[in-house]
One Martini backbone bead per residue (centre of mass of N, CA, C, O) as a GRO file, in nm:
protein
  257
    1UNK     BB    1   3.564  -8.440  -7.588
    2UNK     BB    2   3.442  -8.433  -7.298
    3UNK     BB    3   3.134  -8.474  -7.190
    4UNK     BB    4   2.806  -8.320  -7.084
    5UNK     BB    5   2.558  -8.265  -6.935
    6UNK     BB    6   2.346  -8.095  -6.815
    7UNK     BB    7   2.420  -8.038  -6.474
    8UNK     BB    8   2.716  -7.982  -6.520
    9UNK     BB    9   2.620  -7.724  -6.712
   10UNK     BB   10   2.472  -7.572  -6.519
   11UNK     BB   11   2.697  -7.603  -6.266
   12UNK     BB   12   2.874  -7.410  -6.478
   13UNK     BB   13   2.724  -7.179  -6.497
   14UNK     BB   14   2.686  -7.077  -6.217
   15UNK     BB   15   2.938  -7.021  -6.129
   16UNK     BB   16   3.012  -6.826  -6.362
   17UNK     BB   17   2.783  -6.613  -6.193
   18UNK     BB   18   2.960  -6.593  -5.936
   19UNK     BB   19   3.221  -6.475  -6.084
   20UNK     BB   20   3.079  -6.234  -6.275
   21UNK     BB   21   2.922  -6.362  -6.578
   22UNK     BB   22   2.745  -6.170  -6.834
   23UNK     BB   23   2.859  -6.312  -7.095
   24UNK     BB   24   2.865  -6.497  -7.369
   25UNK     BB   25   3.111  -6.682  -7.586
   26UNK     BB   26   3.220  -6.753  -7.883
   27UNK     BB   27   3.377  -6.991  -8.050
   28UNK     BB   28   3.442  -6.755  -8.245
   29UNK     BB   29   3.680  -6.466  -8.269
   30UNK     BB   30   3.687  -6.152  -8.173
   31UNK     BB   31   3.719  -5.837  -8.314
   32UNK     BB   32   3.753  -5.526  -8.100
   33UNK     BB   33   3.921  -5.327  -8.329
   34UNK     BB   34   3.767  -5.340  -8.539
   35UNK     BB   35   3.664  -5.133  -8.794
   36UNK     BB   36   3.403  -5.054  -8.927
   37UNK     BB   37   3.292  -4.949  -9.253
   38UNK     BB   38   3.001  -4.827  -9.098
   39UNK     BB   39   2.862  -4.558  -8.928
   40UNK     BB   40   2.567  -4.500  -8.791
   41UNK     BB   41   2.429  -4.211  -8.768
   42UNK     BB   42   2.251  -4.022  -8.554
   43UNK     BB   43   1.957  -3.848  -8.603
   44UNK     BB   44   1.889  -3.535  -8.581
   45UNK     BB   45   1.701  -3.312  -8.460
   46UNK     BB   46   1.528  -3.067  -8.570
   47UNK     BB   47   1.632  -2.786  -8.399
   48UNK     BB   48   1.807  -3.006  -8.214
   49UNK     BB   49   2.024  -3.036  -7.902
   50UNK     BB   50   2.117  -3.285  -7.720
   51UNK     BB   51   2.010  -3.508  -7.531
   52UNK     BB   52   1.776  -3.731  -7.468
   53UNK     BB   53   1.523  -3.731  -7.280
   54UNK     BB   54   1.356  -3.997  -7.056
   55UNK     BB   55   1.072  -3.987  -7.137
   56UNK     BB   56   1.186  -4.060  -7.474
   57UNK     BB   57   1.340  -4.356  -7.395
   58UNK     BB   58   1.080  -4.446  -7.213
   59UNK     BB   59   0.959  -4.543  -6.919
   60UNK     BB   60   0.847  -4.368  -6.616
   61UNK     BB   61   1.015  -4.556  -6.356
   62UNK     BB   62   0.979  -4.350  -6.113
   63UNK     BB   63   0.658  -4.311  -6.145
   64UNK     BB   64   0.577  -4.608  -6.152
   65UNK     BB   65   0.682  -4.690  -5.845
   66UNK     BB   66   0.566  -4.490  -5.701
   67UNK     BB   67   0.250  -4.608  -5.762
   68UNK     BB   68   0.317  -4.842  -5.635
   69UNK     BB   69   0.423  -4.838  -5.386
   70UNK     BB   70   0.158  -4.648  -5.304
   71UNK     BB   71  -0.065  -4.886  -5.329
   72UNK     BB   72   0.063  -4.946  -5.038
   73UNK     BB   73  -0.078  -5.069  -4.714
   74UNK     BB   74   0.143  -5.286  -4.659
   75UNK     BB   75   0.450  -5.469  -4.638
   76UNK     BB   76   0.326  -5.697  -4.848
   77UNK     BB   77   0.243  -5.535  -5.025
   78UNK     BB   78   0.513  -5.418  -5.096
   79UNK     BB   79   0.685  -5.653  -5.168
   80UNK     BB   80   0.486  -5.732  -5.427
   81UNK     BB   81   0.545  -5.453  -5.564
   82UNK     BB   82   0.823  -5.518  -5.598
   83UNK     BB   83   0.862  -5.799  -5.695
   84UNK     BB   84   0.670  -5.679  -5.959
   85UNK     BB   85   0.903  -5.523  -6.064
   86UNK     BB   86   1.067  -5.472  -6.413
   87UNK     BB   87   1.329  -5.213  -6.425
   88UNK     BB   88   1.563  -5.342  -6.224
   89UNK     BB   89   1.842  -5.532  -6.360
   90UNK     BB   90   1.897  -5.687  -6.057
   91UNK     BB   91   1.696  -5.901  -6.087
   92UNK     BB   92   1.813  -6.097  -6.310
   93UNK     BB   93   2.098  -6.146  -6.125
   94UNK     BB   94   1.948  -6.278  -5.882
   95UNK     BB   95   1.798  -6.451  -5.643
   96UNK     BB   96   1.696  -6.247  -5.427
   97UNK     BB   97   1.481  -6.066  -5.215
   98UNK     BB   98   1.566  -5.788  -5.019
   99UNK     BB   99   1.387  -5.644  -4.774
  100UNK     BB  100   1.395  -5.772  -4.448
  101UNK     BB  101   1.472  -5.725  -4.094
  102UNK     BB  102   1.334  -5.792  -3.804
  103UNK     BB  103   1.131  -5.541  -3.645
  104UNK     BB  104   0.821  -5.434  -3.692
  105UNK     BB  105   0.798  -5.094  -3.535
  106UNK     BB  106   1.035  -5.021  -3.462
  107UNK     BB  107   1.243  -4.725  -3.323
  108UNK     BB  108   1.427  -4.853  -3.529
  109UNK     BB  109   1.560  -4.808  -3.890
  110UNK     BB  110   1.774  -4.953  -4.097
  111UNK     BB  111   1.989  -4.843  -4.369
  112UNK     BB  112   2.159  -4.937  -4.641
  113UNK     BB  113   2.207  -5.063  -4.940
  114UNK     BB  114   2.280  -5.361  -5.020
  115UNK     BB  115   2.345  -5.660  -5.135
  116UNK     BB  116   2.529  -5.916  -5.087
  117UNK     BB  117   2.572  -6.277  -5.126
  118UNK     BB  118   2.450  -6.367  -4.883
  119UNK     BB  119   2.200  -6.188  -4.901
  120UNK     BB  120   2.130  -6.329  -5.141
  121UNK     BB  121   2.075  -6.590  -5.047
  122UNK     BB  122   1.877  -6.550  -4.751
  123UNK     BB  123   1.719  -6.328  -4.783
  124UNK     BB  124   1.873  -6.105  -4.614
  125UNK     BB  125   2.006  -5.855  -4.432
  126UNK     BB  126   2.273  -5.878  -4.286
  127UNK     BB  127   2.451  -6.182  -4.271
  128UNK     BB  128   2.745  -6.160  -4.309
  129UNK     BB  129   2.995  -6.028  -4.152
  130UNK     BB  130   2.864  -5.742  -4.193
  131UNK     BB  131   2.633  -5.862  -3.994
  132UNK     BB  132   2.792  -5.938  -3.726
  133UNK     BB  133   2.889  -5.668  -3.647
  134UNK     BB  134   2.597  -5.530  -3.597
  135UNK     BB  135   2.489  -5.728  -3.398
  136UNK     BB  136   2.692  -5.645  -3.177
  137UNK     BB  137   2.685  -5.323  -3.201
  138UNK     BB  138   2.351  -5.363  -3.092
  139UNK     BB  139   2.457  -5.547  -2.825
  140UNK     BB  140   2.612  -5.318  -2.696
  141UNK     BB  141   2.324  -5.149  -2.637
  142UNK     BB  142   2.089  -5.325  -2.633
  143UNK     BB  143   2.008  -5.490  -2.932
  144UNK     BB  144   1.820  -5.594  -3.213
  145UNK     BB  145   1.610  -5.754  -3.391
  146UNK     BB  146   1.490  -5.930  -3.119
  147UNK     BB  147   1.454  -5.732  -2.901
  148UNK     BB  148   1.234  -5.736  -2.643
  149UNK     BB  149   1.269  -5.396  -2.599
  150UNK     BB  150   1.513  -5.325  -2.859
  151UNK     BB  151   1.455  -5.312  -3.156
  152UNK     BB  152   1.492  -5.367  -3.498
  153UNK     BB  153   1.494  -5.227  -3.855
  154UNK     BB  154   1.601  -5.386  -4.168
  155UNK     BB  155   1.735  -5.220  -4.468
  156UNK     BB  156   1.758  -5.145  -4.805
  157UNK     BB  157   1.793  -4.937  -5.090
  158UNK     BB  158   1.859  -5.247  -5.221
  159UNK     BB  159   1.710  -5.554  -5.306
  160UNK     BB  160   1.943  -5.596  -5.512
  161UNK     BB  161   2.231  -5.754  -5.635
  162UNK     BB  162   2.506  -5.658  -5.741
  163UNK     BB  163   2.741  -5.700  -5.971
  164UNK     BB  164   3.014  -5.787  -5.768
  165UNK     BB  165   2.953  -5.564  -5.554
  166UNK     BB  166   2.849  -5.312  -5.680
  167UNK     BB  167   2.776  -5.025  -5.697
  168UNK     BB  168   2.555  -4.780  -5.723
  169UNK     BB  169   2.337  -4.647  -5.941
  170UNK     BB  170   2.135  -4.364  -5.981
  171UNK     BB  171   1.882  -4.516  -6.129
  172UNK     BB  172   1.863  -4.733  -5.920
  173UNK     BB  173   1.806  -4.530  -5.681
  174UNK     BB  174   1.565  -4.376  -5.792
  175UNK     BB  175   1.383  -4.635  -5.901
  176UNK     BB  176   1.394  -4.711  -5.522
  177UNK     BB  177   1.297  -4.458  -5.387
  178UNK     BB  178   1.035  -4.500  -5.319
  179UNK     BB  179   1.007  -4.770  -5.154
  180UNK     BB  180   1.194  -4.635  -4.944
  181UNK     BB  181   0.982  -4.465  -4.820
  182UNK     BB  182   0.743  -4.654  -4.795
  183UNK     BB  183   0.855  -4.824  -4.591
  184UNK     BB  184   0.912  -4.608  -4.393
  185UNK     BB  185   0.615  -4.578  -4.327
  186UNK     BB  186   0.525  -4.846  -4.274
  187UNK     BB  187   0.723  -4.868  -4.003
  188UNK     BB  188   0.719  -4.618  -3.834
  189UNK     BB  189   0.970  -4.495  -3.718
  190UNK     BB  190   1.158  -4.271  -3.510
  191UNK     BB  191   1.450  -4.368  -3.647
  192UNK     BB  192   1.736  -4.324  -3.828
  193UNK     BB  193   1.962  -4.531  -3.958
  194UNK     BB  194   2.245  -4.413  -4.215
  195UNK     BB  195   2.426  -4.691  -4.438
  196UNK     BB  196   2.659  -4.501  -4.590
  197UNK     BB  197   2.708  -4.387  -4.867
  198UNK     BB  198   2.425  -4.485  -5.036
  199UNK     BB  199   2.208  -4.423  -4.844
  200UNK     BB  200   2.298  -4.101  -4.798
  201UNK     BB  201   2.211  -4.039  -5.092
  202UNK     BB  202   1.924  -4.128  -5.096
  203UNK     BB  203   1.845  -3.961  -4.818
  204UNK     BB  204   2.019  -3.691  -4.863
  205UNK     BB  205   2.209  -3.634  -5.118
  206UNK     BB  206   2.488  -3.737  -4.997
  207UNK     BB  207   2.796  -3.805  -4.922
  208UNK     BB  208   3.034  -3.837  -4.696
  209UNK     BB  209   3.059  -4.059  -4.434
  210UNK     BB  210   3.268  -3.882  -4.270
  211UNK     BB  211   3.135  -3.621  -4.239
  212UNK     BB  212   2.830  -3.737  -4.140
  213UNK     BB  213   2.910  -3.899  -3.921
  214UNK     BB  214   2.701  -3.801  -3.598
  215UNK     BB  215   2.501  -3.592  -3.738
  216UNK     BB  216   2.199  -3.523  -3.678
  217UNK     BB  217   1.949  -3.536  -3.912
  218UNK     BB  218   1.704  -3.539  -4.183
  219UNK     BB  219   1.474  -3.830  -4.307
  220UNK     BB  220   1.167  -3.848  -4.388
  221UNK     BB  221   1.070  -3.681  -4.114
  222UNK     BB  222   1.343  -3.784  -3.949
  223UNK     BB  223   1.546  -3.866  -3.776
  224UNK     BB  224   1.894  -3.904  -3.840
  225UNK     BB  225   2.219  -4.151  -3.858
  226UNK     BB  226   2.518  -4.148  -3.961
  227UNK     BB  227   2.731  -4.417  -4.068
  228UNK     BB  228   2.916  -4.649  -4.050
  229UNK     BB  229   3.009  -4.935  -4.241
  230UNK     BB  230   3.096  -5.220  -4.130
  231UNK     BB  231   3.259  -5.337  -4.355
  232UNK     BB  232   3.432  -5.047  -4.346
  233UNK     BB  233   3.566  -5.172  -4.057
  234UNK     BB  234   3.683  -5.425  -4.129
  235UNK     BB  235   3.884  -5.251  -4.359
  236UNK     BB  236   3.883  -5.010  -4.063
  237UNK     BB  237   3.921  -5.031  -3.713
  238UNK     BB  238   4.002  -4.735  -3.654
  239UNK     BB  239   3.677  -4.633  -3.654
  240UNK     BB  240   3.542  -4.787  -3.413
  241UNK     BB  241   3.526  -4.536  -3.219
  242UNK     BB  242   3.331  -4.383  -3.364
  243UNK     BB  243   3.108  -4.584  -3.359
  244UNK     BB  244   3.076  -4.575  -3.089
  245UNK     BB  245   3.009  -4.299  -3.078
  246UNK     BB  246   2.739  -4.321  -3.233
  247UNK     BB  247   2.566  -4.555  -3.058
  248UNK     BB  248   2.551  -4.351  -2.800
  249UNK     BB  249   2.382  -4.125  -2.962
  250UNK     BB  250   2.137  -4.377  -3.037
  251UNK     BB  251   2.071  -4.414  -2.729
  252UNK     BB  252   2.026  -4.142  -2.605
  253UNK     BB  253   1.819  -4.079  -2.863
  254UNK     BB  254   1.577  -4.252  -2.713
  255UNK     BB  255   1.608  -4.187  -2.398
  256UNK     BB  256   1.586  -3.852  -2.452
  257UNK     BB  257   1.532  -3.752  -2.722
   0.00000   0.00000   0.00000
C-alpha cells in the first residue's frame, strides 16, 4: 500500500468531513445485528416511573444560555458570549460561527434558520446560491446589507452549521434561543422578517410556513413578517409571486408604518 504523508491524510480526513462523515471506521468488521450475550437494563429508581426529567441528566443549558446571554451589554460582548457558549454540538463540526450580517441598528431584521456550507466556509449568513437571491429580493425593494438609506441586518437562529444541512434539532433551538432574543434586542430593529419554516418554530413557536407567510404577527414585542426561504423559492420558483407580495407588504410597513 502506498504511503500517505501527514498533508495528504489531513486533507483527506477534511474531504471525508465534508462529505459528511461523523464517525471514524476500525481495521477490522463490526457486526451491527449481533445480539449481545447480555444487556443491561438500567435501575428503575423505586417509587417512580417514566423519563428522566432534563435538570436530572446534567446542567440546565437553557438556563446557563439565557445567563450568558444576559450578561452581553453590547453585540461584541454578545459575539463572544456565543462563541464561548460549549453545549450546542454543532460548534465541534462547524468551520466557523455565523453571527451576522448587515447593518447594526438597522430597522429591519431578517432571522434566517442555519447556516449552509458557503456560510460555514465565509462566517457570514445568506452568501451561497440563496443568499444571492435574498439580496436581489432586498433590492428589488430598495434595499440591501449595506444600504444607504435602506439597510438590513441579518442573522440565524442557530450559528452553527448543521452536519449536512441537517434540519435543527429542537433541543438546539432551545438552548440557542436566548442568544437570538438578546441580539435582537441589542440590534433594536423596529421589524422582524423571520425566514423559514424553523425561524417561524424559534420566533413564534409554530411551523407552516406556506399558512404564516405574509401575515403580520408579534415576535419579541416587535412586528414580525413571516416569509418564504429563499433557498425554498430556488426549489419552488412559482412561489416567487407569494414572495413579491410579501416584500410589498415589508416596504409598505415601513412607509406607513
Amino acid at each position: 500500500m502506498e504511503s500517505v504523508d501527514y498533508h495528504q491524510a489531513l486533507a483527506l480526513l477534511h474531504w471525508q468531513i465534508e462529505l459528511g462523515a461523523t464517525e471514524a471506521i476500525c481495521d477490522a468488521p463490526v457486526n451491527r445485528y449481533e445480539v449481545p450475550a447480555a444487556v443491561e437494563k438500567p435501575k428503575a429508581q423505586k417509587g417512580k416511573s417514566g423519563p428522566v426529567p432534563l435538570a436530572a441528566q446534567g446542567p440546565d443549558v437553557v438556563a446557563e444560555a439565557t445567563q450568558a446571554a444576559a450578561g452581553a451589554a453590547t453585540l461584541d460582548e454578545l459575539r463572544a458570549a456565543m462563541a464561548a457558549f460549549e453545549h450546542c454540538e454543532l460548534k465541534r463540526g462547524a468551520r466557523k460561527m455565523v453571527f451576522s450580517d448587515g447593518t447594526p441598528g438597522a430597522r429591519v431584521m431578517i432571522v434566517g434558520e442555519a447556516p449552509g456550507r458557503d456560510e460555514d466556509r465565509e462566517g457570514r449568513p445568506f452568501v451561497g446560491r440563496a443568499g444571492v437571491l435574498l439580496d436581489k429580493m432586498l433590492a428589488a425593494i430598495d434595499m440591501g446589507r449595506h444600504h444607504q438609506t435602506s439597510p438590513v441586518y441579518i442573522t440565524n437562529v442557530l450559528p452553527w452549521r448543521p452536519p449536512q444541512n441537517r434540519d435543527p434539532k429542537p433541543d438546539e433551538i432551545a438552548m440557542m434561543k436566548p442568544f437570538l432574543a438578546r441580539h435582537i434586542a441589542l440590534a433594536k430593529p423596529e421589524v422582524l422578517v423571520i425566514v423559514g419554516n424553523w425561524s417561524a418554530q424559534a420566533l413564534l413557536g409554530k411551523r407552516g410556513i406556506t399558512r404564516l407567510r405574509g401575515q403580520w404577527t408579534q415576535a419579541e414585542g416587535l412586528p414580525a413578517l413571516p416569509m418564504f426561504h429563499p433557498a425554498y423559492l430556488l426549489r419552488s420558483p412559482e412561489f416567487k409571486r407569494e414572495a413579491w407580495a410579501d416584500l410589498l407588504s415589508l416596504k409598505a410597513k415601513l412607509t406607513h408604518g
